[in-house]
FISELO-498112 format. One line per field, with one value per residue (C-alpha): x, y, z; residue in three letters; residue number from 0. Coordinates in pm, whole numbers. Layout:
BEGIN
px = X | ...
py = Y | ...
pz = Z | ...
res = ALA | ...
n = NUM | ...
***
This chain:
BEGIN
px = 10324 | 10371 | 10204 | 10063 | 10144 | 9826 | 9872 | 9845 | 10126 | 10340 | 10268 | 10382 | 10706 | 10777 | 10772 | 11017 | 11207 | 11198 | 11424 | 11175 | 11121 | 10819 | 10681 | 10500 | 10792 | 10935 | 10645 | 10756 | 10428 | 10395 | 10191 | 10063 | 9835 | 9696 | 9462 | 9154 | 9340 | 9532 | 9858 | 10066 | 10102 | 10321 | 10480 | 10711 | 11028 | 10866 | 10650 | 10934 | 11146 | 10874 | 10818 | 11223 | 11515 | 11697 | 11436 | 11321 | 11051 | 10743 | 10536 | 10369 | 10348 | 10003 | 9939 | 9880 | 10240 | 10302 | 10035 | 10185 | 10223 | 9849 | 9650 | 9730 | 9385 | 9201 | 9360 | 9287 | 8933 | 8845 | 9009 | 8791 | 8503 | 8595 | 8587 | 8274 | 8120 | 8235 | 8221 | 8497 | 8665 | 8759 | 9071 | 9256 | 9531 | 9837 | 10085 | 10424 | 10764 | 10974 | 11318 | 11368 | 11057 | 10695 | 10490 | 10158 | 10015 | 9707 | 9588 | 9384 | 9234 | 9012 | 8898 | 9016 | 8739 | 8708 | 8432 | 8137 | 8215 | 8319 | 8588 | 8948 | 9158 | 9264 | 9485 | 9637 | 9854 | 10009 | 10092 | 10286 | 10095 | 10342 | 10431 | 10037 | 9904 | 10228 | 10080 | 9721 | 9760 | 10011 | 9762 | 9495 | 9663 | 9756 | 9327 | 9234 | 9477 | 9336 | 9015 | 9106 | 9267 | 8964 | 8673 | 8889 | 8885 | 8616 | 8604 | 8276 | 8471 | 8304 | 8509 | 8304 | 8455 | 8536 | 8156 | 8043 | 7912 | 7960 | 8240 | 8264 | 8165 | 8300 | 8144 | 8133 | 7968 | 7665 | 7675 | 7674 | 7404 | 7173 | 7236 | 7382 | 7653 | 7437 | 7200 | 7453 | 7699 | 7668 | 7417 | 7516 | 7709 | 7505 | 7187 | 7278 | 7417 | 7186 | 7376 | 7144 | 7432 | 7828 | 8027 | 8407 | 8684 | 8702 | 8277 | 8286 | 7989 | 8097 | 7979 | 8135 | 8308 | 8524 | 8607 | 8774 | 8932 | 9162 | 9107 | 8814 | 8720 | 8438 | 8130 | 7813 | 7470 | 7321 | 7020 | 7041 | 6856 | 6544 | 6571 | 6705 | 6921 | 7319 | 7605 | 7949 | 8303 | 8370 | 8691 | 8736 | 9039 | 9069 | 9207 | 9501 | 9558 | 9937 | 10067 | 9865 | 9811 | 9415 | 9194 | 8983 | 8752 | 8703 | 8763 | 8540 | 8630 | 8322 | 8320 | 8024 | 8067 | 8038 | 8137 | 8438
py = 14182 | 13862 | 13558 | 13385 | 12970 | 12780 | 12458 | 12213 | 12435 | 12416 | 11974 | 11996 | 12248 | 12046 | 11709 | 11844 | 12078 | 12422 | 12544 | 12598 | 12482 | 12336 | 12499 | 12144 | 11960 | 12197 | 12095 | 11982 | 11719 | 11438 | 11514 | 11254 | 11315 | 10920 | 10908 | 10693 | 10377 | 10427 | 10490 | 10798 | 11089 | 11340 | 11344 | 11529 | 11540 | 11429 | 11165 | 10999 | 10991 | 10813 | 10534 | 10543 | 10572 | 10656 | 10957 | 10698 | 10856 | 10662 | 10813 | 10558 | 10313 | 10216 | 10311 | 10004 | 9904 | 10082 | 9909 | 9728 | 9342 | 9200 | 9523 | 9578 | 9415 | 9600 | 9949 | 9840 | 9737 | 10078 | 10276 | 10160 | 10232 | 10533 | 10604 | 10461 | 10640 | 11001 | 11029 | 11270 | 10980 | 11056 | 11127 | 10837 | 10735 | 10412 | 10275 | 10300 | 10163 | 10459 | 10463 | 10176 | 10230 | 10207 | 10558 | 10666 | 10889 | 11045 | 11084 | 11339 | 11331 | 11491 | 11383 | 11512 | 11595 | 11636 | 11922 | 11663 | 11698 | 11256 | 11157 | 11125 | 11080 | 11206 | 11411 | 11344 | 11481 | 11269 | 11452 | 11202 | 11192 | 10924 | 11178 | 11333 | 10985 | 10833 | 11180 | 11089 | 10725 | 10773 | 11049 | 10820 | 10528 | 10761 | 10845 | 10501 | 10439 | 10720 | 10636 | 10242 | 10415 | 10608 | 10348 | 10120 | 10323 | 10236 | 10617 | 10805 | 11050 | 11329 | 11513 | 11829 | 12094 | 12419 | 12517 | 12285 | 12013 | 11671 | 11526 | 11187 | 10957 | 10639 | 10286 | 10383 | 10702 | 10493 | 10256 | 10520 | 10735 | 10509 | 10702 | 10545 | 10766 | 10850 | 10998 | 11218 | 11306 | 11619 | 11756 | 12108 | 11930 | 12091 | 12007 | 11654 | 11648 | 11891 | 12029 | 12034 | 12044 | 12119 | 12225 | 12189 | 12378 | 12694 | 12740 | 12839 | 12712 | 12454 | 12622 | 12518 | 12829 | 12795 | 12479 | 12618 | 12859 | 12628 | 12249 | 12220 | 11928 | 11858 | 11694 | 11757 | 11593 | 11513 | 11328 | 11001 | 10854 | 10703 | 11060 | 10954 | 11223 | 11113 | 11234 | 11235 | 11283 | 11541 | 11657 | 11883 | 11975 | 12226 | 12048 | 12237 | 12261 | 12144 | 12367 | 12643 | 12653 | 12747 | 12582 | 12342 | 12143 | 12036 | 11705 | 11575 | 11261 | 11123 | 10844 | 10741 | 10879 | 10611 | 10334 | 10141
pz = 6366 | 6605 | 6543 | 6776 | 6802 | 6850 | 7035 | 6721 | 6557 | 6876 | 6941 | 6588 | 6594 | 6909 | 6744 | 6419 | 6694 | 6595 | 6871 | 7103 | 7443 | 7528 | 7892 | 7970 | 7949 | 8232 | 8451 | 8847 | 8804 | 8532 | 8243 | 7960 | 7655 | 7535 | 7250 | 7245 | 7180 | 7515 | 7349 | 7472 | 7238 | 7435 | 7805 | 7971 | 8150 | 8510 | 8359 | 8194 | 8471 | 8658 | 8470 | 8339 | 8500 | 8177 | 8024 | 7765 | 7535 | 7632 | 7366 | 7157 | 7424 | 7600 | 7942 | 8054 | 7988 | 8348 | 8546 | 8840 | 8724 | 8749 | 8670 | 8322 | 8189 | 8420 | 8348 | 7994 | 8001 | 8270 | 8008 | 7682 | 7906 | 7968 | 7676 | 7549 | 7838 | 7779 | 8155 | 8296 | 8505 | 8873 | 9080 | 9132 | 9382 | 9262 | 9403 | 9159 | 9152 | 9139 | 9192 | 9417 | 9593 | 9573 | 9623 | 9599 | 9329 | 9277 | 8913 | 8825 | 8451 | 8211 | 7825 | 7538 | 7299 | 6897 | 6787 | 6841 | 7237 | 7167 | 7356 | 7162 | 7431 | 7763 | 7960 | 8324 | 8536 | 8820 | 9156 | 9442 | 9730 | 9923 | 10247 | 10280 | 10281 | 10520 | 10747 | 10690 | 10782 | 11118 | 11219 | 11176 | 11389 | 11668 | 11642 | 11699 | 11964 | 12164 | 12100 | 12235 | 12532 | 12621 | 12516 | 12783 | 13113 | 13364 | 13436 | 13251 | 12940 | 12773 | 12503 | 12374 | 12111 | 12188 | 12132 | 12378 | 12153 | 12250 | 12013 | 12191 | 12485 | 12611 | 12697 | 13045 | 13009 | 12858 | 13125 | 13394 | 13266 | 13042 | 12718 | 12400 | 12286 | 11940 | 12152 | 12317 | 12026 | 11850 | 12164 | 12387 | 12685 | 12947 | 12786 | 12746 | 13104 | 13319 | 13637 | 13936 | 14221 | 14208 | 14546 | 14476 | 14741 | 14506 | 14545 | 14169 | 13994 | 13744 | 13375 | 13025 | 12958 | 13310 | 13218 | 12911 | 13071 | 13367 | 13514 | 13779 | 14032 | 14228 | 14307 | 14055 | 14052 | 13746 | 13615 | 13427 | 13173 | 13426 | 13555 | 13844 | 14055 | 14095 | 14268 | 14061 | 14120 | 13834 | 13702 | 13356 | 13182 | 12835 | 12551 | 12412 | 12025 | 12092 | 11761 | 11756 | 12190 | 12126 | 12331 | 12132 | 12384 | 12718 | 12857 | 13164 | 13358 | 13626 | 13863 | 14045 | 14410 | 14658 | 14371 | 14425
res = UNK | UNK | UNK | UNK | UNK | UNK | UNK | UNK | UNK | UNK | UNK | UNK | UNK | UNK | UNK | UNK | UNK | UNK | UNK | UNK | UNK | UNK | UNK | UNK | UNK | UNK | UNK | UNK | UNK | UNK | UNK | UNK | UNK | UNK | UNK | UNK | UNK | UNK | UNK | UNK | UNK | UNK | UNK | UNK | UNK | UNK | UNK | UNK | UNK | UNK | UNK | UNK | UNK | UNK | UNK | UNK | UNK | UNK | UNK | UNK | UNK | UNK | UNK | UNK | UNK | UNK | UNK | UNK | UNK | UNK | UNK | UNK | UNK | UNK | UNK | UNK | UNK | UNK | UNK | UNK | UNK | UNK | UNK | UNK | UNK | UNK | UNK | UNK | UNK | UNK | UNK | UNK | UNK | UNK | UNK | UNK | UNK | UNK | UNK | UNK | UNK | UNK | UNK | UNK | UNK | UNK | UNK | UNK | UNK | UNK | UNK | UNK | UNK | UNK | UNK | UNK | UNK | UNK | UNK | UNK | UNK | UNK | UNK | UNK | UNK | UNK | UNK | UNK | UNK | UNK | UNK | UNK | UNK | UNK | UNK | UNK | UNK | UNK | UNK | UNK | UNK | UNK | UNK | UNK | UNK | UNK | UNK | UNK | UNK | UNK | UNK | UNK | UNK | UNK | UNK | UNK | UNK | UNK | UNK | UNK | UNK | UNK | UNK | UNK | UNK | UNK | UNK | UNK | UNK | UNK | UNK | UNK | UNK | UNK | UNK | UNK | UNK | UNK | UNK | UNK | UNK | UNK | UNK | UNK | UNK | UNK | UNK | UNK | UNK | UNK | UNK | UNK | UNK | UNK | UNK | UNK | UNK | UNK | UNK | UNK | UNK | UNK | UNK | UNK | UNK | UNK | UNK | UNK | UNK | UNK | UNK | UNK | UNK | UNK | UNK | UNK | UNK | UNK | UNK | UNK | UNK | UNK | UNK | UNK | UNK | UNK | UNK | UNK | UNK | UNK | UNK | UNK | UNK | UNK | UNK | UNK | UNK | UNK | UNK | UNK | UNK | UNK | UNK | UNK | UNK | UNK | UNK | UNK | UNK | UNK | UNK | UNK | UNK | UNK | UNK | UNK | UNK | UNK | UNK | UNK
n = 0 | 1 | 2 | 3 | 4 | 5 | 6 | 7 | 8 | 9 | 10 | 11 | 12 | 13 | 14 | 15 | 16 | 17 | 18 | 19 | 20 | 21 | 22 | 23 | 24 | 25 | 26 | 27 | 28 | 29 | 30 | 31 | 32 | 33 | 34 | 35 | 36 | 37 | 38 | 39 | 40 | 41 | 42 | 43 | 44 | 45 | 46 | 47 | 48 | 49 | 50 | 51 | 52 | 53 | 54 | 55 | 56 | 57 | 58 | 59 | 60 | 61 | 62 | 63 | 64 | 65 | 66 | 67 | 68 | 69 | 70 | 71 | 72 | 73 | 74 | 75 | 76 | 77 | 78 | 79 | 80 | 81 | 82 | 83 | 84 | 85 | 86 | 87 | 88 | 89 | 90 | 91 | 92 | 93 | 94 | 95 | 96 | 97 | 98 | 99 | 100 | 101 | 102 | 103 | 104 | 105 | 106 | 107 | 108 | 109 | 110 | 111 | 112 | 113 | 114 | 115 | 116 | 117 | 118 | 119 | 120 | 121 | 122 | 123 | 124 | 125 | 126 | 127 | 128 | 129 | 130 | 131 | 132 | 133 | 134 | 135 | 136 | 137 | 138 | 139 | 140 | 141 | 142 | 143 | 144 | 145 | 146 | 147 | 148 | 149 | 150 | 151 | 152 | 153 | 154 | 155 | 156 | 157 | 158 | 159 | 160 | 161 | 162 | 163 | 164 | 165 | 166 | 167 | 168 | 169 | 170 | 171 | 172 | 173 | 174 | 175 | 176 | 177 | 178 | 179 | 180 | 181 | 182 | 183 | 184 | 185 | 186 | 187 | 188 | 189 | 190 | 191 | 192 | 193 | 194 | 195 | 196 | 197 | 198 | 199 | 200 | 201 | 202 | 203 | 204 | 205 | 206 | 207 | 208 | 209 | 210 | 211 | 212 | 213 | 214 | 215 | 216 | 217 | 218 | 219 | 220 | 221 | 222 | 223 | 224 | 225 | 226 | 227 | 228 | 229 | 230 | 231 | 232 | 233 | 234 | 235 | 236 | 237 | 238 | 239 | 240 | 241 | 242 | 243 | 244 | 245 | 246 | 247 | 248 | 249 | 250 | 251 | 252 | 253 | 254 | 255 | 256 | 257 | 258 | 259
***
């Protein structure tokens, strides 16, 4: 008949080492096991190697011992509480010094509890993060620069998704037709902007789903804010998905005709 190894039987073989290896240590991600004093009861392989550069055993150390200089009475007063709570604790991101570098790490955790459901320690795994958030934040520059670049042009811009909702409107577009851009964001484009006029040299009639389709000038009249009828220079381009080449909004540039 073959036994099965429960897991108290196998933290035990593993500590005495009965020959067997122990899959968690094998892990690609850092895992630790701390007990309710905040002292570390098992790692493995990965989370060694991130906090030493030599595989030390770091079991029987506290985890505070690894906060970044300045943060160690923190860690160690967030942890007691913790604990005292017996409130699952949320993901977490840190920065590390990891073999001659800082990176960033996001901890996710979750208590360890005795047959009372009290907390007795906790579990984590640490996963580095360091090239999703280096994406995340030059993605996020690269946004705000674009967005300077088009909340600085003296030209009226309208950026609507490929549904036709407004995504976006510029300084000048509230100047030109009287509408705060938080009363036209997230509205249909062409019931935000109604189109009373349009002559351009193809004689198409300017609709949302032909300005998807290819780029389109002309001149349009539309009705402000007062109500008030007004003749614009229009011009709409699709806005290409650059990886993927699917067509993911239109963008609409308008100039006053007669203005300067």
């Amino acid at each position: 008949m073959v036994k099965i190894m429960n897991i108290a039987s196998w933290n035990a073989c593993s500590a005495r080492g009965c020959g067997l290896s122990d899959p968690i240590d094998e892990l690609p991600i850092a895992y630790v096991e701390v007990d309710d004093r905040g002292v570390i009861t098992r790692s493995n392989r990965t989370a060694r190697a991130l906090h030493s550069n030599s595989d030390e055993e770091i079991a029987g150390r506290t985890v505070w011992e690894f906060a970044p200089e300045g943060q160690a009475q923190t860690d160690r007063e967030a942890f007691f509480a913790m604990m005292s709570s017996g409130v699952e604790p949320p993901i977490t991101r840190r920065s590390l010094y990891s073999n001659g570098e800082f990176r960033t790490y996001e901890l996710h955790r979750t208590l360890i509890r005795d047959a009372e459901g009290r907390p007795k320690g906790v579990r984590a795994v640490t996963f580095d993060v360091t090239e999703t958030q280096i994406a995340h934040e030059e993605a996020h520059r690269a946004h705000m620069w674009l967005e300077s670049v088009v909340h600085s042009m003296s030209e009226a811009i309208v950026i609507t998704d490929a549904l036709g909702f407004i995504r976006s409107v510029n300084p000048a577009t509230e100047a030109l037709f009287g509408w705060r851009a938080a009363e036209l964001e997230g509205k249909v484009v062409e019931k935000a902007f109604p189109l009373l006029a349009y002559s351009s040299e193809s004689s198409k009639t300017l609709t949302f789903n032909m300005a998807l389709d290819s780029q389109s000038r002309g001149i349009a009249t539309f009705i402000d804010r007062e109500r008030r009828e007004m003749q614009v220079e229009i011009s709409t381009s699709p806005v290409v998905d650059k990886d993927s080449g699917f067509t993911i909004g239109v963008v609409s540039v308008m100039r006053k005709v007669g203005d300067a």
